[in-house]
C-alpha positions in Angstrom: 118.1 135.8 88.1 119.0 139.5 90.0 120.3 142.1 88.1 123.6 143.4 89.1 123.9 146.6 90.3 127.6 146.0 91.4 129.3 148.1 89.2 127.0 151.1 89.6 127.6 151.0 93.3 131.7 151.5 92.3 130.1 154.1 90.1 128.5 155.7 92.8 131.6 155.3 95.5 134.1 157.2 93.1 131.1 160.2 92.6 131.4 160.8 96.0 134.5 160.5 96.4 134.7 163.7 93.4 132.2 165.6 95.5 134.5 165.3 98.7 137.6 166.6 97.3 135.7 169.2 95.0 134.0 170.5 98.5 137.3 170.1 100.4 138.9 172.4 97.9 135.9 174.9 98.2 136.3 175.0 101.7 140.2 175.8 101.9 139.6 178.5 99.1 137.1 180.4 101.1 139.0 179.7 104.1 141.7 182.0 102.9 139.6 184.8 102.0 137.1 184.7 105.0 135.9 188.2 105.8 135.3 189.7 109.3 131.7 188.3 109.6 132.5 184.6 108.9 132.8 183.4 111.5 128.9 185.1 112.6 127.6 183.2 109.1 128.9 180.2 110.4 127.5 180.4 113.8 123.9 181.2 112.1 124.0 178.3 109.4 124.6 176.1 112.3 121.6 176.4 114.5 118.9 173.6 114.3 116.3 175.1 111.6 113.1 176.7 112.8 110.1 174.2 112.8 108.0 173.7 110.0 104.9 176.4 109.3 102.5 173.0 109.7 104.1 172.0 113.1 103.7 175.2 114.8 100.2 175.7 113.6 99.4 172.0 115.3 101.2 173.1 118.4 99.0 176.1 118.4 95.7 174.4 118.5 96.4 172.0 121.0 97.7 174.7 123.5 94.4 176.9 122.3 92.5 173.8 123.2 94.4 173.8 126.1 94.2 176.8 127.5 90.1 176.4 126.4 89.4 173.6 128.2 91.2 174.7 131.5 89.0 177.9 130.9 85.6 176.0 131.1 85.8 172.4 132.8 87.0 173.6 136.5 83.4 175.2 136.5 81.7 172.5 135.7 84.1 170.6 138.3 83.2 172.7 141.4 79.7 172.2 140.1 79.2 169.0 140.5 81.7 169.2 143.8 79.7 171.8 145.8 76.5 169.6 144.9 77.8 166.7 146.5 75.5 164.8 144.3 76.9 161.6 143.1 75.3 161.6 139.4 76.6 165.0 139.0 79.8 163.9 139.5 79.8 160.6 137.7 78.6 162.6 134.7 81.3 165.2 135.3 84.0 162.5 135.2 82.1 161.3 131.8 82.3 165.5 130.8 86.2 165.6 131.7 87.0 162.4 130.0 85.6 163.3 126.4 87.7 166.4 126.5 90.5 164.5 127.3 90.0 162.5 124.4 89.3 165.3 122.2 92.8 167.0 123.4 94.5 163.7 122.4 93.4 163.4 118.8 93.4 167.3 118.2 97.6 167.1 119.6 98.3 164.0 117.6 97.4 165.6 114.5 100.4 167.9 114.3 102.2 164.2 114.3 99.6 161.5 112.4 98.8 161.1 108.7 94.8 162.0 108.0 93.7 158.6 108.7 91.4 156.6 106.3 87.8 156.3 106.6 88.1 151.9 107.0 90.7 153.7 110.4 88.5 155.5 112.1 86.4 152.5 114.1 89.3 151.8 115.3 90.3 154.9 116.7 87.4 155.8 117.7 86.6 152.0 120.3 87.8 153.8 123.6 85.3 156.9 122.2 82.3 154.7 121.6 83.0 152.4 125.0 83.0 155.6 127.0 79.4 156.4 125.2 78.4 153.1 125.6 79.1 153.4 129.5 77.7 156.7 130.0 74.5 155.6 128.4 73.9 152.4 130.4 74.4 154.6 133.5 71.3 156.5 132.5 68.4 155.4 134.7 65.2 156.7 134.2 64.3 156.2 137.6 66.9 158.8 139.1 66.4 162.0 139.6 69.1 163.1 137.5 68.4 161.4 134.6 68.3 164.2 132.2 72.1 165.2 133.3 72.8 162.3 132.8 71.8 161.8 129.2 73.4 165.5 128.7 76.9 163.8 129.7 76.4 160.6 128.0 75.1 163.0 124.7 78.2 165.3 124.8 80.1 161.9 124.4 79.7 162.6 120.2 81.8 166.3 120.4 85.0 163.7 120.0 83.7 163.4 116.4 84.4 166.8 115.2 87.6 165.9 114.3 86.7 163.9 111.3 84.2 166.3 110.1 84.8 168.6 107.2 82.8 171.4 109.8 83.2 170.6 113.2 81.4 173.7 114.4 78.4 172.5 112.5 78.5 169.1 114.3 79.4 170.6 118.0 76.3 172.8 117.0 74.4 169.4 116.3 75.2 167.7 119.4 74.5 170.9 121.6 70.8 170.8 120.1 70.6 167.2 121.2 72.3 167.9 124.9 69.7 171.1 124.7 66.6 169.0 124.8 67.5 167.4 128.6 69.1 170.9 129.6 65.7 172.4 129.3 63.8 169.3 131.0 66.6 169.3 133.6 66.3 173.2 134.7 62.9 172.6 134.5 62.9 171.0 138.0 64.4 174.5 139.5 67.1 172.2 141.3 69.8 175.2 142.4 72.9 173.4 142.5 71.8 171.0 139.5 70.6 174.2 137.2 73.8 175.8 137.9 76.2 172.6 136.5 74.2 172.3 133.8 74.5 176.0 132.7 78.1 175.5 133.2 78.1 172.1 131.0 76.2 174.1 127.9 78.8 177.1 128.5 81.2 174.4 127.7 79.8 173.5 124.7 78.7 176.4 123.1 82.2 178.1 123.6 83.5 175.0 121.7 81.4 176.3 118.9 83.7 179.9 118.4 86.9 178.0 119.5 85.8 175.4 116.4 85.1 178.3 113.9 88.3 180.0 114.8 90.5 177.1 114.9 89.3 174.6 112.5 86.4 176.1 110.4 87.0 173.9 107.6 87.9 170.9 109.5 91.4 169.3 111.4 94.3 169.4 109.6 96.7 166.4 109.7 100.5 165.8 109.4 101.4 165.5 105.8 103.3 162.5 105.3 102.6 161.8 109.0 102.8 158.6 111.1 100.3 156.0 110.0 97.0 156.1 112.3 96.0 153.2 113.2 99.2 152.0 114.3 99.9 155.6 116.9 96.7 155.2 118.2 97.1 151.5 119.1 99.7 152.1 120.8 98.4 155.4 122.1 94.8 155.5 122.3 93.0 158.8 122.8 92.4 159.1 126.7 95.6 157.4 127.3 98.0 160.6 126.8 98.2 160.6 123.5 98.8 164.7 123.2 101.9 163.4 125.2 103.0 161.1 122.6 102.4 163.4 119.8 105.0 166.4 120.8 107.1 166.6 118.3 110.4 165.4 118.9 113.6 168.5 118.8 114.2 168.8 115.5 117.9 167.6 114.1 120.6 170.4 113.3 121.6 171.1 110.1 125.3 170.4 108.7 127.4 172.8 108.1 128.6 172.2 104.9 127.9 169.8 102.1 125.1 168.4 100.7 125.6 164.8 102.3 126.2 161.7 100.9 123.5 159.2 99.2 121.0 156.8 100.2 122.6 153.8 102.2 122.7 150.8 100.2 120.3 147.8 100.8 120.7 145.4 103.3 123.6 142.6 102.6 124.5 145.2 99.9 124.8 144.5 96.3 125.8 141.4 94.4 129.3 140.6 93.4 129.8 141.1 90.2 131.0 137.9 88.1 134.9 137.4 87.6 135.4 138.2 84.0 133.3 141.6 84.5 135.4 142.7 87.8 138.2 141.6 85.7 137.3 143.8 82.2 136.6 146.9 84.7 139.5 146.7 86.8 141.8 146.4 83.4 140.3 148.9 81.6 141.5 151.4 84.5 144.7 150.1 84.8 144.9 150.1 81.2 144.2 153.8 81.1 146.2 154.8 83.9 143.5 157.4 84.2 142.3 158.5 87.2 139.8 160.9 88.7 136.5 162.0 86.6 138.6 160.5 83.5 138.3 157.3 85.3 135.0 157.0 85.7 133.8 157.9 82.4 136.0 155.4 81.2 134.0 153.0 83.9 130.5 153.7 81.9 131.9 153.9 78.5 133.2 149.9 79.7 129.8 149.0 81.0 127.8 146.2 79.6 124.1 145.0 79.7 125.2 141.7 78.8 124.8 140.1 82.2 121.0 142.0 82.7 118.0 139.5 82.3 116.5 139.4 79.2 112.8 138.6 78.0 111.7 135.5 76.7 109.6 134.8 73.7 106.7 133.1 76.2 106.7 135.7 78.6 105.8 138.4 76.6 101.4 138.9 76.5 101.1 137.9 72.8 102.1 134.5 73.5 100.5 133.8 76.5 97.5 131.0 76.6 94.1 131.9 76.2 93.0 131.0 79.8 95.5 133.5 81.1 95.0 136.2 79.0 91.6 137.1 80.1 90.6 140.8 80.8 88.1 139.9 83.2 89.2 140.6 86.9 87.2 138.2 89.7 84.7 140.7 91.7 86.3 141.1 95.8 84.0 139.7 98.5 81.8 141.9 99.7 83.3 143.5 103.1 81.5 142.4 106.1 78.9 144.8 108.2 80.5 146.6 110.7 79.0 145.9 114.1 80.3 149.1 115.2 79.2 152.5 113.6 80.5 155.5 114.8 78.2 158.8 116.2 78.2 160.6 113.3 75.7 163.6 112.3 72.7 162.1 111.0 73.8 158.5 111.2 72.0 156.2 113.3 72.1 152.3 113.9 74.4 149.6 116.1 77.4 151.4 118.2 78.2 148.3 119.8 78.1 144.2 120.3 73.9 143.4 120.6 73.1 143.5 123.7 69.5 141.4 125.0 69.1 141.8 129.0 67.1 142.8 131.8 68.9 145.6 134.1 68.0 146.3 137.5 64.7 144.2 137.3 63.1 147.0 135.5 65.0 147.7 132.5 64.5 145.6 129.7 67.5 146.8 127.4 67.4 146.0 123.4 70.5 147.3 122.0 72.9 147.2 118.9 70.7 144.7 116.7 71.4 145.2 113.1 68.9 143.1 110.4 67.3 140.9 113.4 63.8 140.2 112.4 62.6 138.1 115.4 63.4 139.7 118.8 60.5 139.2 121.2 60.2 139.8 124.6 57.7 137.8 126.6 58.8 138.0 129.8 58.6 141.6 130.4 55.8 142.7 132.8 53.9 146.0 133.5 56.0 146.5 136.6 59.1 146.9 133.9 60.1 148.8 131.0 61.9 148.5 127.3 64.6 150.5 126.3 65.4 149.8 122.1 68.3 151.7 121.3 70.5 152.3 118.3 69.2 149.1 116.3 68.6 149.0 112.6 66.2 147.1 110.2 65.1 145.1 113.2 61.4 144.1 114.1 60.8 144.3 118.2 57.6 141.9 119.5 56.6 143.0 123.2 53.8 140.7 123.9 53.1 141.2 127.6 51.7 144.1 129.2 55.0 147.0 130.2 55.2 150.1 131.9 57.1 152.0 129.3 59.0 152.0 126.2 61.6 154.3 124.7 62.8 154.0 121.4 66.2 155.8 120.6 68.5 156.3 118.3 67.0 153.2 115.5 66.5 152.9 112.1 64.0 151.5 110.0 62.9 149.2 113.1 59.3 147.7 113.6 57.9 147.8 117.1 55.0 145.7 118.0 53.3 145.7 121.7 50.2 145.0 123.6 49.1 147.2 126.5 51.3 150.4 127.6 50.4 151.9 130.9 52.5 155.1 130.6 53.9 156.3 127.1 55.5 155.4 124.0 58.5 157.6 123.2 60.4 157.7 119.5 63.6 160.3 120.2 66.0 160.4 117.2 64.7 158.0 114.8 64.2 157.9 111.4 61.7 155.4 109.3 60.1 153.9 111.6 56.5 151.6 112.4 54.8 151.2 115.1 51.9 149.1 115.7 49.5 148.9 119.4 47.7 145.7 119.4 46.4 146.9 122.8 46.0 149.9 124.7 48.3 152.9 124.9 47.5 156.5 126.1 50.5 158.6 125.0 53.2 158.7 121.9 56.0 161.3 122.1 57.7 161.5 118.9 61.0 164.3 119.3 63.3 164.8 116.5 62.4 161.9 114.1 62.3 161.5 110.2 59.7 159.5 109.1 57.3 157.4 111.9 53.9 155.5 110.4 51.7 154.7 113.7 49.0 151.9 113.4 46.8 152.7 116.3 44.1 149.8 117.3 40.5 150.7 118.4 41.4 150.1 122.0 43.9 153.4 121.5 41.9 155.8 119.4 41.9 158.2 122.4 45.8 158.1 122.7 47.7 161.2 123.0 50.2 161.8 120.1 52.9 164.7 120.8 55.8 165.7 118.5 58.6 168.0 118.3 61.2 168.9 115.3 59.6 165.9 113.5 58.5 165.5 110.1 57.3 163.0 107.9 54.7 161.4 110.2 51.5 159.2 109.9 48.9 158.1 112.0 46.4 154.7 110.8 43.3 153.9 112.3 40.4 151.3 111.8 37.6 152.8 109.7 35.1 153.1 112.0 32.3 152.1 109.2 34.4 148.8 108.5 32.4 146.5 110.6 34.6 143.3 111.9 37.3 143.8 109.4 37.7 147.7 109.0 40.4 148.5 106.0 43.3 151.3 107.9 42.3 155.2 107.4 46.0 157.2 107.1 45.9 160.6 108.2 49.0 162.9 108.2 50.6 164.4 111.2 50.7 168.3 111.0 54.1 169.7 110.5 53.4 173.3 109.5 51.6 175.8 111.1 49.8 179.2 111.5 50.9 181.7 114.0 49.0 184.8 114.6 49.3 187.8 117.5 45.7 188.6 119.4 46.5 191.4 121.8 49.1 190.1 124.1 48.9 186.8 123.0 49.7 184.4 120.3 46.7 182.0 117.8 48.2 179.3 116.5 46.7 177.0 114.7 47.3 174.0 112.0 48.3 175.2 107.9 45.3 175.0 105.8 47.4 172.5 104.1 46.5 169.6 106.4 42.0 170.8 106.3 41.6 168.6 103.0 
C-alpha cells in the first residue's frame, strides 16, 4: 500500500499560508518607516544577480580561444590560398575544422557536467571520423604527403580537453606533427615551407594559451548538463559553442523567500474518511485558528494508517536460498572497437578496414586480436599500409614495394621480398620477421621492436630515431642448415665528443661486450 502523505500536505498549505501574512505584515511595517533611500535599495535588490564566478571564467576561455584562433588560422588560410595547391588546402580545411571542434567542447564546458570516461567515445566519433578521413587522404605518392600527415596528426589537439595537462599533450602531438614539418621543409618548396611554419606557429602558441588557460586541465560545469546527451544533440563541429551560451540569468524576487517544492504529479492521496473526519473535528472542536491550529493538526496526527513490517519480510526470517551474501560477477564489458587518440595509447580507432586503394595501396587497418590476416595478392608494383591494429599477426606472402607500419601494438608482421623499405613509426612491442630479402628498416619513435632478419637480408640497412628497446636476430653463421638465431641489441646510447670544429660520436661502451 502508499503511505499517505495527505495530511502533511494540509500541514504544509497552512505553513505557508503563516509565512504570507507574517511577510505581509513585515512589508506594511517597513512601508511606514521607509527612509529616503528606499526606494534606491529597492531598485538594487531587483536587478537580475551577477553571473556565477564559474560562468564567467568559462565565457572567458572560450573568447581567449577565440580571439587565439582568429589570431593564428587566417595565416595558415592565405597560406594555403596564395599556393593554389589543392593538398594544401584540403589539409587546411582538415587544420580549420579541428579548431572548430576544439572551440565547441572548450564553450560547452561552462554549460556540461565533466563527462564520464565510458562518455567520451561518444563524444569524441565526429573527432576520430575527421582523423580517420584526413589519414586515408594521405598518399604517399603525392608530393605533399608529409603536410598532409602534419594535418591529419594535428587531428589529436581535440584531446587536450580530457587531459589532466593539456599543454603536455599539445606538446606531444607537436613532436609528432614535427617529424613531417622537418621532412616537408626539407624539399625547400617556398609557398609549402611557408604554410607549414604557419601550421607549427599554430600549434606551439596553443602550448602558452594551454598553460595560461587550463594548466591543470578543463574545468566543467558543476552540476552541469549531462554529456552525452548535449553532445548528441550538439556534436562538436556542429556549433556547439553556440548551444552552450548560457542562457540570461532569471531576476531575483523582491521579497520573500518563495514558496516550497511543487507537489508530485496527480498530487497526494486522499486521505481515508474517518481521518479527514478526526482532523477536520478536532479544529472545529478547538475553534482554534492560526499557528494554534496547526499544532493542534500534529498533536491529532496518527501513524496508524502508515504500512507496517511483517514478520517474513524482515532478513532473519528470510529462506536460506535468498539470504545469500554472494553477489553474481557482471559480464565482462565488451572491447571497444573504437579507442580514442590518447598520449601513449595506440591500437583500433575505427571499424577494421581490409582493402586495396588506388591499385597501390594495400590498407590494413583497425584489427584488434586477428591472428590470421594474410595478403596474397599484393604485388611488387603495390604497397601495405598496417595501421593502428593490436595483437594482430600480418602474413604478406608475395613480393611488395613497401610497407609502413603505424600506429600498432603488439602486432606480428611477416613478408617475403621488399624492394624499397620497411618502416615502424609509433609502435610499441613489436616483431618482425623477413623470410626474403629486404634492404632497409626505419624504426622512428617506437617502444620495443625484435627483428628476425634471414640470410638473404644480412646486408639490410637498419635506421632508428627516439626508439628504445630494440633487437636485431640473425642466423649463426657457424649453424650449418639449421643455424640457432644470434640476438644482438640495437644501440640506444651514445658517445659524443668535439674534435676541432667538429663533432665524434660514437656507440656507449655499454653495447662493445
Amino acid at each position: 500500500s502508499v503511505i499517505d502523505f495527505s495530511p502533511f500536505n494540509a500541514i504544509l498549505q497552512r505553513l505557508e499560508t503563516v509565512a504570507e501574512r507574517l511577510e505581509q505584515g513585515a512589508a506594511s511595517a517597513s512601508g511606514c518607516s521607509a527612509a529616503p533611500g528606499t526606494a534606491a535599495l529597492s531598485a538594487s535588490v531587483a536587478k537580475p544577480p551577477a553571473a556565477a564566478p564559474a560562468a564567467a571564467a568559462d565565457s572567458e576561455i572560450a573568447q581567449s580561444l577565440a580571439a587565439y584562433v582568429a589570431s593564428r588560422i587566417p595565416a595558415v588560410q592565405a597560406a594555403a590560398k596564395d599556393s593554389g595547391i589543392q593538398d594544401l588546402e584540403e589539409a587546411t580545411e582538415t587544420l580549420v575544422a579541428t579548431f572548430r571542434m576544439l572551440q565547441d567542447a572548450v564553450a560547452a564546458s561552462g554549460t556540461v557536467a565533466k563527462p564520464q570516461d565510458s562518455d567520451w567515445a561518444k563524444i569524441f566519433a565526429p573527432v576520430v571520423e575527421l582523423g580517420s578521413k584526413a589519414s586515408k587522404a594521405c598518399d604517399n605518392r603525392s608530393n605533399y604527403y608529409q603536410s598532409r600527415k602534419i594535418a591529419a596528426e594535428s587531428v589529436n589537439i581535440v584531446a587536450l580537453i580530457m587531459q589532466t595537462g593539456p599543454a603536455a599533450h599539445v606538446k606531444s602531438v607537436l613532436e609528432t606533427v614535427d617529424f613531417h614539418c622537418m621532412k616537408a621543409l626539407q624539399k625547400k618548396e617556398e609557398k609549402e615551407v611557408v604554410w607549414v611554419k604557419a601550421v607549427k606557429e599554430s600549434l606551439k602558441g596553443l602550448v602558452d594559451w594551454c598553460g595560461e588557460n587550463c594548466k591543470m586541465g578543463l574545468t566543467w560545469k558543476f552540476q552541469g548538463e549531462e554529456p552525452t546527451a548535449f553532445f548528441a544533440a550538439h556534436p562538436l563541429g556542429g556549433g556547439a559553442a553556440d548551444a552552450a551560451a548560457p542562457a540570461p540569468a532569471a531576476a531575483a524576487p523582491v521579497k520573500g523567500k518563495g514558496k516550497g517544492p511543487p507537489p508530485p504529479k496527480g498530487g497526494f492521496a486522499a486521505p481515508p474518511p474517518e481521518l479527514k473526519a478526526s482532523i477536520l473535528g478536532s479544529s472545529a472542536a478547538s475553534g482554534a485558528t492560526g499557528t494554534a491550529a496547526l499544532f493542534g493538526e500534529l498533536q491529532a496526527f496518527s501513524t496508524g494508517k502508515l504500512k507496517k513490517v511483517t514478520d517474513d519480510m524482515k532478513s532473519k526470517n528470510r529462506p536460506k536460498e535468498e539470504a545469500s551474501s554472494v553477489v553474481p560477477a557482471a559480464a565482462a564489458p565488451a572491447r571497444r572497437d573504437s579507442v580514442l587518440t590518447v598520449k601513449g595509447q595506440k591500437g583500433p580507432k575505427g571499424e577494421p578496414v581490409l582493402e586495396l586503394q588506388k591499385d597501390t595501396n594495400w590498407m590494413v587497418e583497425n584489427f584488434d586480436g586477428k591472428k590470421d590476416i594474410v595478403l596474397d595478392e599484393a604485388d611488387m608494383k603495390q604497397l601495405v599500409c598496417i595501421i593502428n591494429c593490436r595483437d594482430c599477426v600480418v602474413h604478406i606472402k608475395n613480393k611488395v614495394k613497401n610497407i609502413n607500419i603505424d600506429g600498432c601494438i603488439k602486432t606480428t608482421i611477416i613478408c617475403g621480398d621488399v624492394v624499397s623499405a620497411v618502416e615502424f613509426v609509433n609502435c610499441d612491442r613489436m616483431q618482425f620477421q623477413t623470410l626474403g630479402k629486404v634492404h632497409a628498416i626505419a624504426i622512428d619513435k617506437c617502444d620495443g621492436a625484435n627483428l628476425y632478419i634471414s640470410k638473404e637480408s644480412l646486408d639490410v640497412e637498419i635506421s632508428t630515431s627516439k626508439s628504445s628497446d630494440m633487437n636485431v636476430n640473425v642466423p649463426d653463421p657457424a649453424g650449418g642448415d639449421d643455424p640457432d638465431m644470434i640476438e644482438m641489441p640495437i644501440p640506444e646510447q651514445f658517445v659524443t665528443k668535439i674534435t676541432g670544429k667538429k663533432l665524434k660520436t660514437e656507440v656507449s661502451a655499454l653495447y662493445s661486450h
